[in-house]
C-alpha positions in Angstrom: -61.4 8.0 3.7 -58.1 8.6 2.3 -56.4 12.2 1.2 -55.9 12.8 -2.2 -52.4 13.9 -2.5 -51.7 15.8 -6.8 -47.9 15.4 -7.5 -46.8 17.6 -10.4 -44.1 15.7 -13.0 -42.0 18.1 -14.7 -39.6 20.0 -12.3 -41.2 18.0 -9.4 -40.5 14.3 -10.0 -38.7 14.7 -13.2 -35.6 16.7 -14.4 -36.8 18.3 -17.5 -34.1 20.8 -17.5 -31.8 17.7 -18.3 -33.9 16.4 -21.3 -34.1 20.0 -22.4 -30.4 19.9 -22.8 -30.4 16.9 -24.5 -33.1 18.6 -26.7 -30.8 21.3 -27.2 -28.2 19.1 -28.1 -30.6 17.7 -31.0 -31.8 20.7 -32.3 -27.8 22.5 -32.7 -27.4 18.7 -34.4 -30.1 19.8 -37.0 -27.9 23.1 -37.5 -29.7 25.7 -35.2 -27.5 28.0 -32.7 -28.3 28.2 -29.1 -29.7 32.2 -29.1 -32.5 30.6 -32.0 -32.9 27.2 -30.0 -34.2 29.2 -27.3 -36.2 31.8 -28.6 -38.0 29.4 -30.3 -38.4 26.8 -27.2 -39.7 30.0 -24.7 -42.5 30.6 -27.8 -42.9 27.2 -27.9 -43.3 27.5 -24.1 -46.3 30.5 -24.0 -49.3 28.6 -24.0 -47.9 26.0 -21.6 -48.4 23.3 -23.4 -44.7 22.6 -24.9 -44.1 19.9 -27.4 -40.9 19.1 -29.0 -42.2 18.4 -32.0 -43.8 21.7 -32.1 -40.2 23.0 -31.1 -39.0 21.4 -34.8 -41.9 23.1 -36.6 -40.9 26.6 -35.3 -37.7 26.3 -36.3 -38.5 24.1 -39.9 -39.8 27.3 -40.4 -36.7 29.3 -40.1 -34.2 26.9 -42.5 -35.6 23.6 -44.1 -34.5 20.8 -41.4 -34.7 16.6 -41.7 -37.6 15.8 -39.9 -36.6 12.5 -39.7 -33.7 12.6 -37.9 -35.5 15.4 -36.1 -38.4 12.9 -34.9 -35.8 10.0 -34.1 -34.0 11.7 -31.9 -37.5 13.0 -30.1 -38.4 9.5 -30.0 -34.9 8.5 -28.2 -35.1 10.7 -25.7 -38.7 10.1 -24.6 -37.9 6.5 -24.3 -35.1 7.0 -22.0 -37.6 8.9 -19.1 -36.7 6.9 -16.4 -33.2 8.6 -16.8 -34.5 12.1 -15.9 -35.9 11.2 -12.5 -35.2 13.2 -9.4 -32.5 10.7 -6.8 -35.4 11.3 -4.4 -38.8 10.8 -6.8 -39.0 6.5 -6.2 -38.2 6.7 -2.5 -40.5 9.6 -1.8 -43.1 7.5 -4.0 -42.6 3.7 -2.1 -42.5 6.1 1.4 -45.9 7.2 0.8 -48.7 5.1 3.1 -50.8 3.8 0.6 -54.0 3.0 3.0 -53.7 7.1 3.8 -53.4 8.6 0.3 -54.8 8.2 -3.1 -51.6 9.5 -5.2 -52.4 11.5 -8.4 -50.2 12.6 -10.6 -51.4 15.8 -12.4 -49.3 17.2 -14.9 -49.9 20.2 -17.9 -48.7 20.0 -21.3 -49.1 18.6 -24.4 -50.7 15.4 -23.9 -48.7 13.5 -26.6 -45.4 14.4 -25.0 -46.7 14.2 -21.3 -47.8 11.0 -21.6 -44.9 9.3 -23.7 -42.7 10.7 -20.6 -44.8 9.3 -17.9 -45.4 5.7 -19.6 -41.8 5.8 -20.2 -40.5 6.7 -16.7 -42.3 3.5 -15.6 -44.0 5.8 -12.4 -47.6 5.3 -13.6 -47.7 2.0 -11.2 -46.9 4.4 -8.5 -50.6 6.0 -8.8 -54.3 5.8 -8.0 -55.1 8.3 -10.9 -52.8 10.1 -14.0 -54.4 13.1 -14.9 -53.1 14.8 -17.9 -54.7 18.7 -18.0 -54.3 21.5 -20.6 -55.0 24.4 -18.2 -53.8 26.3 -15.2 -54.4 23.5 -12.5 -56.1 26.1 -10.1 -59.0 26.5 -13.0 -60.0 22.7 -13.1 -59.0 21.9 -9.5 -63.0 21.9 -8.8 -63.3 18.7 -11.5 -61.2 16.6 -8.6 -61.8 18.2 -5.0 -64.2 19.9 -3.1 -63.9 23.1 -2.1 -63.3 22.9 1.8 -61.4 19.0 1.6 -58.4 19.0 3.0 -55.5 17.5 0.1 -52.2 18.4 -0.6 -50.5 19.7 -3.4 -46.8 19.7 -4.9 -45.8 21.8 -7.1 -42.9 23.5 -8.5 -44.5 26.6 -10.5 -44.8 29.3 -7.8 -48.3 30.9 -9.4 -49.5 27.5 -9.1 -49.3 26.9 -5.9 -50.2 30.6 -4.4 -53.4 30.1 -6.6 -54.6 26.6 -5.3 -53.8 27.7 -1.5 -56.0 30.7 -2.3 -58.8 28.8 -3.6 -58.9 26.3 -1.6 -57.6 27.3 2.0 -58.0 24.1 3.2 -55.3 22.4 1.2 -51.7 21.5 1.9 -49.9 23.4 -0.8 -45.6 22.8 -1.1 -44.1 24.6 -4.1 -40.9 22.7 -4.8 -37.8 24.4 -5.7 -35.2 22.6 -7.2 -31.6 23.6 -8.0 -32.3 23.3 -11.6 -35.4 24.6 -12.8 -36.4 25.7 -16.4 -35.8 29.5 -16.5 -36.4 29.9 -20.6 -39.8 28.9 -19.6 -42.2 32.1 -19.2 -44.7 30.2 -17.1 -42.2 29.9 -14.7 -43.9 33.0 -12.5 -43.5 34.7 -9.3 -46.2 34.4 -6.7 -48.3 36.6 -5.4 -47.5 36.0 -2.3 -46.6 33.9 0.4 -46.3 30.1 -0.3 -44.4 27.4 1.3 -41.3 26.2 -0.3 -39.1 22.9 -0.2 -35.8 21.7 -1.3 -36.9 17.9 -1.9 -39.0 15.6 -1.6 -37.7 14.2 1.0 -38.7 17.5 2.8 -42.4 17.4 1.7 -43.2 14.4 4.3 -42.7 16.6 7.6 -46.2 18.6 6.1 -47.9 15.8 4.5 -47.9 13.6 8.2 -47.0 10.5 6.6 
């Protein structure tokens, strides 16, 4: 029986401080400044299910904007996702012994958005199942796993993984910590407590046993 092995995508296998930049880029373009830009991205960010396009409306609502250039340049940037990949995410992916793991990718957020960046990264062939959630992952981990299976779990949002090492003891949890991670985002939280922590991918193999 193989081990089902959840990969997060933003901040995991994809740079989305890098498209956030370039999002940045497009929204001072539309005639916002940077203190505005990011207020309205971290109450964009709250419920943690951040779209762009719901990044425009908060700010349409601060100065009348062109939503069409708006929603072109939204479109560009999604279709260049293979750009925003981690150096390490398709060698960590082609390393992984498929008749060992079912790979799932499990990523939160706006399901529009998530999914335009994961079709247009051109991973999806890289997994068994693409699950695309709108809650905390420990709160619907029960839908995929059983409670004493032994899987593993990467992640790079520290609350995360404390909270699916808690429930399910059992479980391989790494919280991945890259150099560049998203600090206007609020869901971005501390953990409770003790959790292991990586660099890279690369680094994730010596726990999973591949």
């Amino acid at each position: 029986m193989k081990t089902k092995m959840f990969l997060d995508f933003d901040g995991t296998l994809f740079d989305t401080n890098t498209l956030k930049k370039k999002l940045y880029n497009l929204c001072v373009g539309l005639g916002f400044s940077s203190d505005v830009i990011t207020q309205s991205y971290r109450l964009e960010c709250a419920d943690g299910l951040f779209s762009p396009d719901g990044l425009v409306r908060r700010l349409a609502k601060i100065k009348k904007i062109d939503f069409q250039i708006a929603a072109d340049g939204i479109k560009m940037l999604t279709s260049e996702s293979a750009k925003y990949l981690f150096d390490d995410t398709i060698d960590f992916l082609t390393r992984l012994d498929r008749n060992k793991f079912e790979i799932n990718l499990m990523t939160l957020g706006d399901l529009s958005f998530q999914r335009r960046k994961v079709e247009n990264s051109g991973l999806s062939v890289y997994f068994d199942n693409i699950y695309y959630v709108g809650k905390n992952k420990w709160e619907i981990m029960d839908q995929y796993v059983e409670k004493d299976e032994l899987f593993i779990f990467i992640d790079d949002r520290e609350d995360t993984i404390y909270n699916v090492a808690q429930k399910y003891p059992s479980s391989v949890c790494l919280c991945i910590k890259r150099k560049d991670e998203d600090r206007d985002d609020p869901n971005h939280r501390k953990a409770g407590g003790n959790i292991t922590k990586i660099k890279s991918l690369s680094e994730a193999l010596a726990y999973i046993k591949n």
